[in-house]
Backbone bond lengths (Angstrom), bond angles and torsions (degrees), N, CA, C in turn:
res aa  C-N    CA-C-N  psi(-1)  N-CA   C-N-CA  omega(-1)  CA-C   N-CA-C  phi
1 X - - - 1.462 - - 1.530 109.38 -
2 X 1.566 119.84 115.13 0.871 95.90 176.44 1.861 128.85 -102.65
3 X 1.651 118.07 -173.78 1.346 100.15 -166.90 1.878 127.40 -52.86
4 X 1.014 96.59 -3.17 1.796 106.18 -167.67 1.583 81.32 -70.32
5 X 1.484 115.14 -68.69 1.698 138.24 -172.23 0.953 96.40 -25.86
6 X 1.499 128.48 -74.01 1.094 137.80 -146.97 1.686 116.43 -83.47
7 X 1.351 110.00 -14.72 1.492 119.75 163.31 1.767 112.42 -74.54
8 X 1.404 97.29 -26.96 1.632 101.79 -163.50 1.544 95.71 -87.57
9 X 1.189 120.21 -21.12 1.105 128.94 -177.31 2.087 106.38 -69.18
10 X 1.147 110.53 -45.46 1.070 123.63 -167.55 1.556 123.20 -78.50
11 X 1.332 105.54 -27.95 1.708 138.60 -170.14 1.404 75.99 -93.85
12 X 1.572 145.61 -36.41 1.522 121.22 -178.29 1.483 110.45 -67.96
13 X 1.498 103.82 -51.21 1.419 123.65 -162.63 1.739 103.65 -59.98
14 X 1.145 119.61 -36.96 1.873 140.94 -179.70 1.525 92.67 -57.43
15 X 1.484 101.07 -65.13 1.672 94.03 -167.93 1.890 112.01 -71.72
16 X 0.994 119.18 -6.33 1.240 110.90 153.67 1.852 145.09 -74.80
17 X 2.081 82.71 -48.45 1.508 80.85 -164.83 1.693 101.53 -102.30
18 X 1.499 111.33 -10.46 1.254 111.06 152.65 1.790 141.42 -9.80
19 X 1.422 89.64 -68.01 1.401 110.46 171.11 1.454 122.35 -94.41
20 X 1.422 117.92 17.24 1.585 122.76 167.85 1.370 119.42 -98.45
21 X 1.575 140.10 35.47 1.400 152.35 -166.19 1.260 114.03 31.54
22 X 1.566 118.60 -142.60 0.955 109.01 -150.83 1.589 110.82 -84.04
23 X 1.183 105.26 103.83 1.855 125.13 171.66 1.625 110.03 -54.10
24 X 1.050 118.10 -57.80 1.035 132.94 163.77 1.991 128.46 -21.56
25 X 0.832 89.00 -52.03 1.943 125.77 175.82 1.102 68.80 -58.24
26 X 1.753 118.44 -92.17 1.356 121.90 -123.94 1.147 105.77 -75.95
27 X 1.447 137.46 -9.74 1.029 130.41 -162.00 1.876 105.75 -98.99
28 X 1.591 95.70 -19.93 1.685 105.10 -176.13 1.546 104.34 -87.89
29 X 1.274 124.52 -2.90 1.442 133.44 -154.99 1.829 88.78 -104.31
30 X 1.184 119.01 -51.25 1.022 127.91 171.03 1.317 117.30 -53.75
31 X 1.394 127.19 -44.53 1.422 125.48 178.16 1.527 117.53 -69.14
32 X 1.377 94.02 -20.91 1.591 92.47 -162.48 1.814 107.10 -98.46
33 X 1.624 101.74 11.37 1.563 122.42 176.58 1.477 106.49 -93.90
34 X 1.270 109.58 -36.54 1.604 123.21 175.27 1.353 135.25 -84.75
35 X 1.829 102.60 -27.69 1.333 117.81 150.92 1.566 128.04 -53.11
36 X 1.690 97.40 -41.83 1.447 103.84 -165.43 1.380 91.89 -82.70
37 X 1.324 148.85 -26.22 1.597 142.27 -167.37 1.827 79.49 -75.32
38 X 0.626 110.26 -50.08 1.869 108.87 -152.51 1.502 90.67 -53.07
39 X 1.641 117.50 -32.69 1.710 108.07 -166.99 1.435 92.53 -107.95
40 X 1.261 121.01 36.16 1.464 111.30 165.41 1.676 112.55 55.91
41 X 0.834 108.64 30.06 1.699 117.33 173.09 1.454 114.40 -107.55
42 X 0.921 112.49 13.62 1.745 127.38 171.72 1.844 108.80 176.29
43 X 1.685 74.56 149.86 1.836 81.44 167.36 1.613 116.62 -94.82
44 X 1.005 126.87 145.64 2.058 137.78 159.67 1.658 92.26 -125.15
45 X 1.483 70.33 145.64 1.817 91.76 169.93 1.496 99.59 -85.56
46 X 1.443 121.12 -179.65 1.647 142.15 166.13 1.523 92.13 -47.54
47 X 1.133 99.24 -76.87 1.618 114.66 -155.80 1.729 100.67 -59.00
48 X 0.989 110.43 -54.40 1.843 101.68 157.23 1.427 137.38 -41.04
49 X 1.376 106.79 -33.14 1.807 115.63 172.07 1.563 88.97 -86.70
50 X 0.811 142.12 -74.31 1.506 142.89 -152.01 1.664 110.50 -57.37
51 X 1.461 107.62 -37.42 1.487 104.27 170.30 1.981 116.93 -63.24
52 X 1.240 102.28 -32.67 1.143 110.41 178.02 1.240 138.35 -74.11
53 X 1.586 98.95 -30.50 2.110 110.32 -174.69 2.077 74.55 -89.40
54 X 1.437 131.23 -39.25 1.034 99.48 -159.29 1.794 124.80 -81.77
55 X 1.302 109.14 -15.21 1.275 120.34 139.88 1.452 131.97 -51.91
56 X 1.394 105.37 -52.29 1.453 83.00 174.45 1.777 126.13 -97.41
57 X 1.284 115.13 15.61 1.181 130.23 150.88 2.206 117.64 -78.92
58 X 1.130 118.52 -32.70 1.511 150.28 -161.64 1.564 86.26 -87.60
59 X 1.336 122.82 -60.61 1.758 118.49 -170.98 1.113 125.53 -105.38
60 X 2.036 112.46 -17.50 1.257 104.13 -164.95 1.355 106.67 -122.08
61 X 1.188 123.62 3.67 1.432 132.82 -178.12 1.918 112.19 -96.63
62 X 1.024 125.54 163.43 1.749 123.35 139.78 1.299 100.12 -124.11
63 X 0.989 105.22 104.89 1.719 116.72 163.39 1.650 120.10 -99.54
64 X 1.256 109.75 103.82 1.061 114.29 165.19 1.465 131.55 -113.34
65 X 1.541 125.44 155.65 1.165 136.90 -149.19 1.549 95.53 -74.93
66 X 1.308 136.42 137.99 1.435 146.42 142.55 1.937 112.96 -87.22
67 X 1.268 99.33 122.66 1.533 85.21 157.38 1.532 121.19 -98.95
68 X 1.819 91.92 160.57 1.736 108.69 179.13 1.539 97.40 -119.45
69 X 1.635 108.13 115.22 0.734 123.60 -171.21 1.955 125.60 -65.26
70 X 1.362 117.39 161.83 1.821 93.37 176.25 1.354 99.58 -66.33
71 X 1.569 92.52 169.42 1.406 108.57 175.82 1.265 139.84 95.78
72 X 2.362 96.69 -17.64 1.239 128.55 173.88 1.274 113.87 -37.83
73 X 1.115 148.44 135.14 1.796 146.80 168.71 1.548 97.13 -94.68
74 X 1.475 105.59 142.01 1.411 118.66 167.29 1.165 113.15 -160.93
75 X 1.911 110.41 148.93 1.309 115.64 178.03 1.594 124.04 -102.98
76 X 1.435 123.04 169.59 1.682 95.12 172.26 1.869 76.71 -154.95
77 X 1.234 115.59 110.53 1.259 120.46 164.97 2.037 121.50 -68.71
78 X 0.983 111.91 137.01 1.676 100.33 142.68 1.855 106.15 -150.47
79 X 1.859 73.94 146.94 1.853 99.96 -172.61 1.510 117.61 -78.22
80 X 0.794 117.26 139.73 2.012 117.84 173.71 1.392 95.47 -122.84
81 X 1.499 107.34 157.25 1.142 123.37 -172.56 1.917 117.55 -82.54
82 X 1.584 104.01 -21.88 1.668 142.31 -125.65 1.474 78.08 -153.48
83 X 1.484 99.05 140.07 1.651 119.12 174.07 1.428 95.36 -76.49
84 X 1.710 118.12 114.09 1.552 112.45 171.45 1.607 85.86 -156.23
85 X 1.825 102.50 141.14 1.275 126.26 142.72 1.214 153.21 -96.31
86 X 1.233 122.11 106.90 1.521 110.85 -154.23 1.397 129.97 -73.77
87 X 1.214 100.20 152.50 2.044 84.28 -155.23 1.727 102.43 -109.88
88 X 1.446 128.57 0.41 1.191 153.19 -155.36 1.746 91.73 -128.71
89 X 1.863 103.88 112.33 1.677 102.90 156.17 1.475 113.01 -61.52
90 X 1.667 110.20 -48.51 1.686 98.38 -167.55 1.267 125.24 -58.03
91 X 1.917 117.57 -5.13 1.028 100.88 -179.13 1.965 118.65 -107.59
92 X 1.263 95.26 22.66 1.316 130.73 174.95 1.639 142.12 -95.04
93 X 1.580 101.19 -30.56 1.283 118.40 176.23 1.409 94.66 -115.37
94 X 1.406 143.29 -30.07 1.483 120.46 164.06 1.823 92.54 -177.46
95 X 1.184 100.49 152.56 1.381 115.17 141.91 1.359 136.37 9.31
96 X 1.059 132.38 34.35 1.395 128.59 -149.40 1.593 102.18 -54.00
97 X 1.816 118.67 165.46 1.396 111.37 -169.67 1.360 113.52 -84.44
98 X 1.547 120.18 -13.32 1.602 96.10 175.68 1.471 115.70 -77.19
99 X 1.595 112.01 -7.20 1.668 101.80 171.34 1.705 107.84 -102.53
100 X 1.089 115.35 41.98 1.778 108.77 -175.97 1.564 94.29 -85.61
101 X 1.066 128.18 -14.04 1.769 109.09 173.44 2.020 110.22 -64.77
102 X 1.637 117.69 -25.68 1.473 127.07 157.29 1.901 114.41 -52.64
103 X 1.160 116.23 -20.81 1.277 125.40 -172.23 1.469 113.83 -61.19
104 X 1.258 125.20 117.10 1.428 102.92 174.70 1.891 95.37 -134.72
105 X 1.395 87.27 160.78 1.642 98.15 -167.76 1.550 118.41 -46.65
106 X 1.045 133.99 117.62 1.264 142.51 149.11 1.684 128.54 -84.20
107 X 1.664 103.81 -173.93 1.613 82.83 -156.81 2.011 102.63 -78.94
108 X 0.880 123.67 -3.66 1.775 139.05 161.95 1.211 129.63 -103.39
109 X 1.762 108.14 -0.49 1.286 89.69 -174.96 1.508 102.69 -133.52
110 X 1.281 123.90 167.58 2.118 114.13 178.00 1.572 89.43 -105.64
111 X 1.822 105.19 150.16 1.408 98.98 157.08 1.440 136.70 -14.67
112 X 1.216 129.44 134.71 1.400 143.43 173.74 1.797 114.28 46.27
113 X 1.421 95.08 44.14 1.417 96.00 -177.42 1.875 92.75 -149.26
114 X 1.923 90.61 92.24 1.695 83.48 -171.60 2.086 110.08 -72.06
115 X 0.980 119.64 -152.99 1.731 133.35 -135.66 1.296 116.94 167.69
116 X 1.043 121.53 86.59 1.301 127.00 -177.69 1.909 108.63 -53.71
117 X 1.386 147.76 107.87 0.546 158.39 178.93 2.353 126.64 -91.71
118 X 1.312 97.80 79.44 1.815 73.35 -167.99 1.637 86.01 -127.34
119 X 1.629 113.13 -170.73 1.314 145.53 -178.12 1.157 123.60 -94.15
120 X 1.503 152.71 117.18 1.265 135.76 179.72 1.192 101.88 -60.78
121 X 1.481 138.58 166.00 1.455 138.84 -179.71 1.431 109.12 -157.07
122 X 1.554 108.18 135.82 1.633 107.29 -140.45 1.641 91.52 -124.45
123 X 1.567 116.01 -58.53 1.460 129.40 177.83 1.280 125.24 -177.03
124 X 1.190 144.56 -166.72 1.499 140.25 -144.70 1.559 121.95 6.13
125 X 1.312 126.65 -113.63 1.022 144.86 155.62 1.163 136.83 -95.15
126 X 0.966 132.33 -24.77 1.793 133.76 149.34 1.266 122.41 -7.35
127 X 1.055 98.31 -60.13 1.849 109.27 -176.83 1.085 115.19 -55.64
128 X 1.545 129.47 -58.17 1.173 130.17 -169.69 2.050 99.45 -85.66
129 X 1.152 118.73 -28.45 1.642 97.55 164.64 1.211 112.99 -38.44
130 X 1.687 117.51 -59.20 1.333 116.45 -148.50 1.752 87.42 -83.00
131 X 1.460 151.21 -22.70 1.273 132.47 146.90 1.148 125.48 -7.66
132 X 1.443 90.69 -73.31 1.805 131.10 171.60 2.172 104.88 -14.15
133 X 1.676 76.27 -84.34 1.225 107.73 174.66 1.218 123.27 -55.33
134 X 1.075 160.46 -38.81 1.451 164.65 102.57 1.443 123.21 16.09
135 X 1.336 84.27 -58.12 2.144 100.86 160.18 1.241 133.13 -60.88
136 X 1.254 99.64 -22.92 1.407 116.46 -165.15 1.719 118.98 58.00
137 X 1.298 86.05 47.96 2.060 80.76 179.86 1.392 96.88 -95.37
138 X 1.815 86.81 157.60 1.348 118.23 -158.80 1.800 90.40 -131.09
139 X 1.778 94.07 166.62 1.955 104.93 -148.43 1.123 62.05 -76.10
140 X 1.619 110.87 149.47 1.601 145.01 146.64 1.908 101.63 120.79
141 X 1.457 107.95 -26.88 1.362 111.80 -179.97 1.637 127.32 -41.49
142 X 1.341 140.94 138.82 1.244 123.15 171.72 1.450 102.95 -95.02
143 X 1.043 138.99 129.37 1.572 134.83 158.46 1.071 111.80 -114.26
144 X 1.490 98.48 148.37 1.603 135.69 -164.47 2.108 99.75 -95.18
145 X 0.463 91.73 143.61 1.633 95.54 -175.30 1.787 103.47 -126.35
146 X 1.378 140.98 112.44 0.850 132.54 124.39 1.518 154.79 -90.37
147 X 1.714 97.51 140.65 1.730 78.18 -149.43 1.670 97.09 -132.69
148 X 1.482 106.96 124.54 1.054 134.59 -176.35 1.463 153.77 -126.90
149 X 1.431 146.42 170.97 1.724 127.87 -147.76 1.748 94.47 -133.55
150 X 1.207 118.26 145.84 1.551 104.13 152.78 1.503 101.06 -103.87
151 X 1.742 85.39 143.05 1.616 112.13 -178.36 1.387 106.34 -89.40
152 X 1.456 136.94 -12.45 1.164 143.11 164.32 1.464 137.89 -136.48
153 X 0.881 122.69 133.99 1.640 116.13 -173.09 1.237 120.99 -52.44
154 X 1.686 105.13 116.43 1.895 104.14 172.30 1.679 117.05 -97.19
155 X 1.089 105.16 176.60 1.572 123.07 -169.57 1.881 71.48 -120.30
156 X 1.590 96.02 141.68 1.589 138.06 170.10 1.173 136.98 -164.43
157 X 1.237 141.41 100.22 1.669 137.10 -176.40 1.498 102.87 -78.50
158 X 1.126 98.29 131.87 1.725 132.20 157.25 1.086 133.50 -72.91
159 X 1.550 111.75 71.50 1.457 123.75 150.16 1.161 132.90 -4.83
160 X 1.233 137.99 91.82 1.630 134.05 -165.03 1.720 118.50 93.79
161 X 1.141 129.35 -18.70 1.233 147.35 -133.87 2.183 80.06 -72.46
162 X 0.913 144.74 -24.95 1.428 135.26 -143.40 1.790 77.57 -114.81
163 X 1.291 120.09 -31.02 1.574 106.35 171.81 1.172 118.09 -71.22
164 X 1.231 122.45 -34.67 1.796 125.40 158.10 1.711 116.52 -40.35
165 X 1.493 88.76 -58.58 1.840 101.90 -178.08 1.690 102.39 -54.09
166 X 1.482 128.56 -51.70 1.196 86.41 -160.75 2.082 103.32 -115.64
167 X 1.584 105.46 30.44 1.693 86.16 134.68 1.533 111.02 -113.88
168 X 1.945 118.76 22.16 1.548 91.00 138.06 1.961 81.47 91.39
169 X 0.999 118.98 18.46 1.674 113.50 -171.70 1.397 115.53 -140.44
170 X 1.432 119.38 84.86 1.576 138.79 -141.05 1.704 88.08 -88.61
171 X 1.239 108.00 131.83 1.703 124.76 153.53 0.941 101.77 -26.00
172 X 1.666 130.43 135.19 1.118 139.92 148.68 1.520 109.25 -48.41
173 X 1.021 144.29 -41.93 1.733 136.47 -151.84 1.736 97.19 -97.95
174 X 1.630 108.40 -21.69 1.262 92.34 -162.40 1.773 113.02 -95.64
175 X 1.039 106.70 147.95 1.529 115.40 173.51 1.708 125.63 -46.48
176 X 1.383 119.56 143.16 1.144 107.77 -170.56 1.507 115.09 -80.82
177 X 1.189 115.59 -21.25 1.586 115.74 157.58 1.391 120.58 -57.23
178 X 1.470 116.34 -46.95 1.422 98.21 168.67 1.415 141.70 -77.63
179 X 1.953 99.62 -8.34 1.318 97.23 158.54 1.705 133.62 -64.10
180 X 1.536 80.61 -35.31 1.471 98.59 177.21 1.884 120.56 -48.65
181 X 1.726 94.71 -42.44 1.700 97.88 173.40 1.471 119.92 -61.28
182 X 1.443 94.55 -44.82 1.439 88.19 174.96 1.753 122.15 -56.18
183 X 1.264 101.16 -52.74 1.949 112.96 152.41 1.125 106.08 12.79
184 X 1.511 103.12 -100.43 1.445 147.70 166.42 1.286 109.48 -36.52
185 X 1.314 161.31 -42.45 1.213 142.73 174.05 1.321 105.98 -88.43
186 X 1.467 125.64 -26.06 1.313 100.58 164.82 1.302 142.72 -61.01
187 X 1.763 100.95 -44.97 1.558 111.01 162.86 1.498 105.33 -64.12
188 X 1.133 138.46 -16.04 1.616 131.25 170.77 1.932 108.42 -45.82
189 X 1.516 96.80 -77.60 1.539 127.79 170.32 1.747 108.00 -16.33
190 X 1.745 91.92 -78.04 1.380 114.79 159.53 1.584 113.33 -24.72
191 X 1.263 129.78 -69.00 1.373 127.81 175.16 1.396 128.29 -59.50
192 X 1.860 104.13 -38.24 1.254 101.82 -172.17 1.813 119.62 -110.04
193 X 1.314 114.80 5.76 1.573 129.85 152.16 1.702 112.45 -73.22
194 X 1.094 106.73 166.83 1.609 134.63 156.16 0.891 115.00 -73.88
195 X 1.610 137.69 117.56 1.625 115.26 151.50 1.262 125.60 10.40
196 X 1.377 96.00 -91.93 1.744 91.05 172.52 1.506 136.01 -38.59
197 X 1.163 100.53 -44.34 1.462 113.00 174.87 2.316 110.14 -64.39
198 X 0.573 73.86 -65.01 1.478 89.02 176.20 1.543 114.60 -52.58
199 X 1.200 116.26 -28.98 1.439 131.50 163.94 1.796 115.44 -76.28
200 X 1.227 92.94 -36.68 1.875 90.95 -169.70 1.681 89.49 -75.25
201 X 1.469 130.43 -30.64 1.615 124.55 -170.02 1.564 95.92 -72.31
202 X 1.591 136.79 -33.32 1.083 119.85 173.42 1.619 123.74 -67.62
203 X 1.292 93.65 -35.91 1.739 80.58 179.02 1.651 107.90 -103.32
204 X 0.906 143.14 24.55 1.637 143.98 110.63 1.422 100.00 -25.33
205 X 1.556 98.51 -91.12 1.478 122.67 -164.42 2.031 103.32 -26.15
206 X 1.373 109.43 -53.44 1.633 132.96 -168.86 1.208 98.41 -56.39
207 X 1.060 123.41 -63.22 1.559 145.78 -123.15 1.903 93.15 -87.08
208 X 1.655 92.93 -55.72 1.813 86.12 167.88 0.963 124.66 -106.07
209 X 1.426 132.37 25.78 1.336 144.65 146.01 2.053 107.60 -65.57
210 X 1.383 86.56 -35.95 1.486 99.28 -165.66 1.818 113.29 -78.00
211 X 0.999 82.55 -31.94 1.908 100.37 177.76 1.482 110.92 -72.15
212 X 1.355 96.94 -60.86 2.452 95.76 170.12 1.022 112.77 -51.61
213 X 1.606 122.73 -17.51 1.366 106.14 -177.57 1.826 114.93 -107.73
214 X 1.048 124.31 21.15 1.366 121.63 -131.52 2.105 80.39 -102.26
215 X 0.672 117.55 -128.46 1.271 143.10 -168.75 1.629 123.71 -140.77
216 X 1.430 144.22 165.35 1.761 112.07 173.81 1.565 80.30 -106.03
217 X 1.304 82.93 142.99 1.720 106.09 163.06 1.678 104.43 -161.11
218 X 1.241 117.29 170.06 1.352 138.67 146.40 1.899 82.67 77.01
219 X 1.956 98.09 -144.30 1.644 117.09 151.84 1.765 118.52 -82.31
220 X 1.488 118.23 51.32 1.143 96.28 -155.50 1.921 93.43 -91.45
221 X 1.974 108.93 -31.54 1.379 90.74 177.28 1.081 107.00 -56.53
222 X 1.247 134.29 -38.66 1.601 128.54 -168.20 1.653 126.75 -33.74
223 X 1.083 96.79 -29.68 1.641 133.39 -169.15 1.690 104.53 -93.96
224 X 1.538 123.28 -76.33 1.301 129.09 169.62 1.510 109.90 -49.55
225 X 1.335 124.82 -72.34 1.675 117.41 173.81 1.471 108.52 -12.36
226 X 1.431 140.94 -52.14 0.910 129.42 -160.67 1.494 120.09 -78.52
227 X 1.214 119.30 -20.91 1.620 134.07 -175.77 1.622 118.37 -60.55
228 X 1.143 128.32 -45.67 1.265 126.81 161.83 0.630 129.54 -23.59
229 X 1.470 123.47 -61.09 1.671 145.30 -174.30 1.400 114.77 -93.73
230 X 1.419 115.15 -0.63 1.330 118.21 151.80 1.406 122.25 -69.89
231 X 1.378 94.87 -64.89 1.665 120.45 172.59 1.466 113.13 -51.09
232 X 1.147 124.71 -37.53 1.524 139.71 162.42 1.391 136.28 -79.43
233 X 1.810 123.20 36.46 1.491 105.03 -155.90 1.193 89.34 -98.16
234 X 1.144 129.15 -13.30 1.551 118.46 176.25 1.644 140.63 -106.78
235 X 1.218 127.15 155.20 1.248 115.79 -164.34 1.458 125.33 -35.15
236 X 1.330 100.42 -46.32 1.719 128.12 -172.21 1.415 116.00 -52.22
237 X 1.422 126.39 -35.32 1.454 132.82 -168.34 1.764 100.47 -99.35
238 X 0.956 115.42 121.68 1.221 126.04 165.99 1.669 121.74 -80.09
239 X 1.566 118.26 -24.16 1.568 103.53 177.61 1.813 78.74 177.95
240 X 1.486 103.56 -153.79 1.539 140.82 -167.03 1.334 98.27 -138.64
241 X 1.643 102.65 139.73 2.044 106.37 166.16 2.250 77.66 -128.17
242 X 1.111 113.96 151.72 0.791 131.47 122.60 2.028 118.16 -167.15
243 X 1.551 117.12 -145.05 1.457 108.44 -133.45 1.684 102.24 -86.88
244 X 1.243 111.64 121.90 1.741 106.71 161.89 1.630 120.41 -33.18
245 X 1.862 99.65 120.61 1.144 117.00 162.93 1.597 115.62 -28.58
246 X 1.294 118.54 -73.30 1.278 111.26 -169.11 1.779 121.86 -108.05
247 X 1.321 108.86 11.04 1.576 124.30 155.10 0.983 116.20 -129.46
248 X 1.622 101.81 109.88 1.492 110.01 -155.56 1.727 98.11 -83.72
249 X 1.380 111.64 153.84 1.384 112.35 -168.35 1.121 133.00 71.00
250 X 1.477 127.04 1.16 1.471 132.67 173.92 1.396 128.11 -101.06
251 X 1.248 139.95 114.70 1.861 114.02 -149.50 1.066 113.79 -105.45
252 X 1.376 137.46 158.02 1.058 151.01 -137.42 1.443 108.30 -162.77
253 X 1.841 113.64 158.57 1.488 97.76 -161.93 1.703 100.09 -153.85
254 X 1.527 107.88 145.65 1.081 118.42 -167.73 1.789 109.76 -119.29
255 X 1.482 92.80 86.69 2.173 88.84 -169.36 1.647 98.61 -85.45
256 X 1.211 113.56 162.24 1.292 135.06 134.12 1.780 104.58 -30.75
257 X 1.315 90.16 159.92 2.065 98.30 175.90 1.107 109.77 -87.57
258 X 1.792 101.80 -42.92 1.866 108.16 168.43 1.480 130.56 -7.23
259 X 2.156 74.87 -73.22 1.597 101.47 179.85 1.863 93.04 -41.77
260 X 1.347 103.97 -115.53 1.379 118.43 -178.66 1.587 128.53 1.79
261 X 1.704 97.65 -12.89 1.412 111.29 162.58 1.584 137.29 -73.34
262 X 1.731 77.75 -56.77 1.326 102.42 175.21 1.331 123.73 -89.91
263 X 1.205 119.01 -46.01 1.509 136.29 -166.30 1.916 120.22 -110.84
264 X 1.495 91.75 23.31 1.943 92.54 174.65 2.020 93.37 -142.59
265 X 0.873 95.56 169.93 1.422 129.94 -175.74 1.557 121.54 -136.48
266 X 1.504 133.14 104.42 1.251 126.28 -176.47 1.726 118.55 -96.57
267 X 1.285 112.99 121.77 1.079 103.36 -151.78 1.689 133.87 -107.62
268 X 1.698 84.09 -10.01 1.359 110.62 -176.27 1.767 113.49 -165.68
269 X 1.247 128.59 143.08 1.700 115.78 150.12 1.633 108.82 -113.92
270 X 1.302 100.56 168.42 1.320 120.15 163.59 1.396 114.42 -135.64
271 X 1.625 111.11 150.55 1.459 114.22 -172.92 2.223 92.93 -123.81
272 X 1.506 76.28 148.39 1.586 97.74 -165.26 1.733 105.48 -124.19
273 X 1.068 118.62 159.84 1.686 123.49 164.49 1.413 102.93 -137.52
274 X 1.314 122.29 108.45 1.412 129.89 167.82 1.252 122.84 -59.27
275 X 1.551 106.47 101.43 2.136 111.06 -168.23 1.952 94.62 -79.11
276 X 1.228 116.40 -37.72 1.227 114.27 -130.05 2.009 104.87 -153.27
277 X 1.407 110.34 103.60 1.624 114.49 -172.31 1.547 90.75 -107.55
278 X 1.390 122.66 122.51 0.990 112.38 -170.51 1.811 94.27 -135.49
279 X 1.420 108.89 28.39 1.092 110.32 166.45 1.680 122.14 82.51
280 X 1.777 125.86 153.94 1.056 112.33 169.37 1.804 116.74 67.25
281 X 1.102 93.71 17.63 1.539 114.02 176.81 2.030 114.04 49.55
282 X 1.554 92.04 63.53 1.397 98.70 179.51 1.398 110.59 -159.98
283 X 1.180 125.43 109.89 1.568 151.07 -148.61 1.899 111.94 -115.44
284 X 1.205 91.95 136.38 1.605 110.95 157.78 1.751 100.24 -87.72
285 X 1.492 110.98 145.01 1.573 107.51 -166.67 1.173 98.83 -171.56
286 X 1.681 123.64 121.68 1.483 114.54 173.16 1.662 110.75 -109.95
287 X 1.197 108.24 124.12 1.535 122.40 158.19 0.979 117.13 -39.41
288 X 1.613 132.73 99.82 1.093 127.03 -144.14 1.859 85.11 -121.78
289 X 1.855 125.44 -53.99 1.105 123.36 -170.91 1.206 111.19 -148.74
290 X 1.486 112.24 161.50 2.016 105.87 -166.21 1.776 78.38 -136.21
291 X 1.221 101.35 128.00 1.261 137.24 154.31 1.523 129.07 -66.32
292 X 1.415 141.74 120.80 1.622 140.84 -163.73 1.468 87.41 -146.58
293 X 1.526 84.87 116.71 1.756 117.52 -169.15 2.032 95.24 -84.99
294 X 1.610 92.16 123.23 0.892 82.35 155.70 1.733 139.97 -142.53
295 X 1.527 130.52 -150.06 1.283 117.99 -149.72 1.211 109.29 -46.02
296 X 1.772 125.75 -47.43 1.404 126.70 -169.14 1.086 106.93 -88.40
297 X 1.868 124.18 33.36 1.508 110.96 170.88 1.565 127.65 59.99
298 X 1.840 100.13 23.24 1.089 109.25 -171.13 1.778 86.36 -103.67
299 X 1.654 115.56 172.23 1.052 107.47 172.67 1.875 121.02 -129.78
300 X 1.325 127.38 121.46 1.606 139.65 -138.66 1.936 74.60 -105.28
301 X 1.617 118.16 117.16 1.362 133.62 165.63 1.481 100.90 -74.22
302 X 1.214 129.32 -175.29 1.190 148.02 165.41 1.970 118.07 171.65
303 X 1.158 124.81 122.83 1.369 139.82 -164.68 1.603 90.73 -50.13
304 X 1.238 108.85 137.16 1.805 111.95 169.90 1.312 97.74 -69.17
305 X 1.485 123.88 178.67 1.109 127.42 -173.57 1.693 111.14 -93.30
306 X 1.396 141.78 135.32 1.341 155.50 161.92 1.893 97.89 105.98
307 X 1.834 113.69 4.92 1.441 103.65 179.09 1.445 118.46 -112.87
C-alpha cells in the first residue's frame, strides 16, 4: 500500500469517526470490559470478546502489512522434561493437523488450531535465549532447537509498532525507510483525527501491544487466542511479529502453518540441556547434539563435538 493509499485510507476513516464524540471513552470502556474478564471480574462470551478486539482492531487501529524478507532466519524451540531427540520435523515446527485435538490454547492460538510460533534470529546467542525463553525451559530441560529460513516473502503486521514510533525507538530488523512510513502515518492520523479520535488509536494500539506481552494469568489467553485470526482473515497476511513476553524488545512471530508450508525451509536443529536460568531470558546451555534434516523430513542426531 502505498503512502497516497494509506492517506486515502485515513481521510476516509477521519470523515467518519471524526464526528462520533468521544472515541476515546468508548474505546477505554471497552478495554476496561476485557481487562476485567482477563481478572475474572466478569464473564463475556466468545462471541463478545471477538466482537470487540475485532472492532477495535477494524476502527481503531491502521495496520499495515510489513514484509520479511527471504532468507529471514528463525528459531522455534520445544522443551522435554527427559533427554529426547526428535526424529520427526512436523513435530518440531508445529502441530501437525491430524494431532490438533493435543492443541491447547496458547496466547495466539484457540484450542486445536495449531500456530507456528518461532523467534527472529539475528546472531550470536540471542536468538536461541529468547527460543529458550519462549519455551519456557526450565534447568535440567533438553531443548530441541529448530532452525530455519523463509524461502519467500511474507506479509505480517506489527503489534505495537506505533509504540515504537512515538518513543522514537525503531526495530532492530526493520529498515529505516520503513520506520520512517510508519513516522509519517502516524503524524498523518495525528493531524487528521480529533483528540479523541487520535487518542482511542493510541490505546488500541497499547492495549494489544500490552496483552502479547503480558504474562498468562487469569482469561487472558482467552482474549489473545483470538487475535491472529483477526489480524489474518485474508489471504495476503501470513501471521503477526510483535515483542517477546520475556525479552523485552526482541520480536517474535506467530505464522499461519500455510505459511510454513509454502514459504519456509527448515534447515537445521540443535539439541541443548539447560545447566543454568539465570533469568531475564539468558541461559547457561550445553550443546549437547546437531540434528541434519533430512529428505523425508526425518531428522539424523549426531553428538556435538567434545560431548
Amino acid at each position: 500500500m502505498s503512502i497516497h493509499e494509506i492517506r486515502a485510507l485515513i481521510d476516509s476513516k477521519a470523515e467518519d469517526l471524526n464526528r462520533q464524540g468521544d472515541l476515546a471513552g468508548y474505546v477505554a470502556s471497552k478495554i476496561d470490559l476485557l481487562n476485567s474478564y482477563i481478572d475474572h471480574e466478569i464473564e463475556l462470551s466468545d462471541s463478545q470478546i471477538e466482537d470487540m478486539l475485532s472492532e477495535l482492531v477494524g476502527f481503531f487501529s491502521t495496520s499495515l502489512h510489513i514484509p520479511l524478507d527471504s532468507g529471514l532466519k528463525l528459531l522455534r524451540a520445544r522443551a522435554y522434561k527427559t533427554m529426547y531427540l526428535e526424529p520427526n520435523i512436523s513435530q518440531l515446527s508445529y502441530i501437525a493437523e491430524e494431532y490438533s485435538d493435543k492443541v491447547s490454547i496458547g496466547r495466539l492460538n484457540e484450542k486445536r488450531h495449531p500456530v507456528y510460533y518461532g523467534c527472529i534470529y539475528f546472531s550470536g546467542n540471542g536468538g536461541v535465549n529468547v527460543a529458550f525463553s519462549e519455551s519456557n525451559s526450565k534447568v535440567g530441560d533438553t531443548v530441541n532447537v529448530l532452525r530455519s529460513e523463509l524461502s519467500n516473502v511474507i506479509n505480517v503486521y506489527y503489534v505495537g509498532i506505533y509504540d515504537h514510533v512515538r518513543r522514537q525507538s525503531k526495530p532492530r530488523f526493520m529498515p529505516e525507510e520503513m520506520f520512517a512510513l510508519f513516522c509519517e502515518v502516524n503524524e498523518y492520523q495525528e493531524q487528521q483525527y480529533t483528540k479523541s479520535v487520535f487518542l482511542a488509536h493510541i490505546l488500541c494500539d497499547v492495549f494489544i501491544s500490552d496483552i502479547l506481552r503480558r504474562k498468562e494469568n487469569g482469561n487472558l489467553y482467552k482474549v489473545t487466542s483470538k487475535l491472529l485470526n483477526i489480524f489474518t482473515d485474508d489471504d495476503n497476511t501470513d501471521g503477526i511479529i510483535y515483542t517477546s513476553v520475556k525479552s523485552e524488545g526482541d520480536p517474535v512471530v506467530a505464522l499461519k502453518t500455510s505459511t510454513v508450508d509454502e514459504k519456509m525451509v527448515h534447515k537445521s536443529c540443535d539439541c541443548y540441556r539447560i545447566d543454568h536460568d539465570y533469568g531475564y531470558a539468558l541461559y547457561k546451555a550445553v550443546h549437547t547434539h546437531t540434528g541434519n534434516i533430512q529428505c523425508d523430513n526425518s531428522v539424523e542426531w549426531t553428538k556435538a563435538p567434545n560431548k
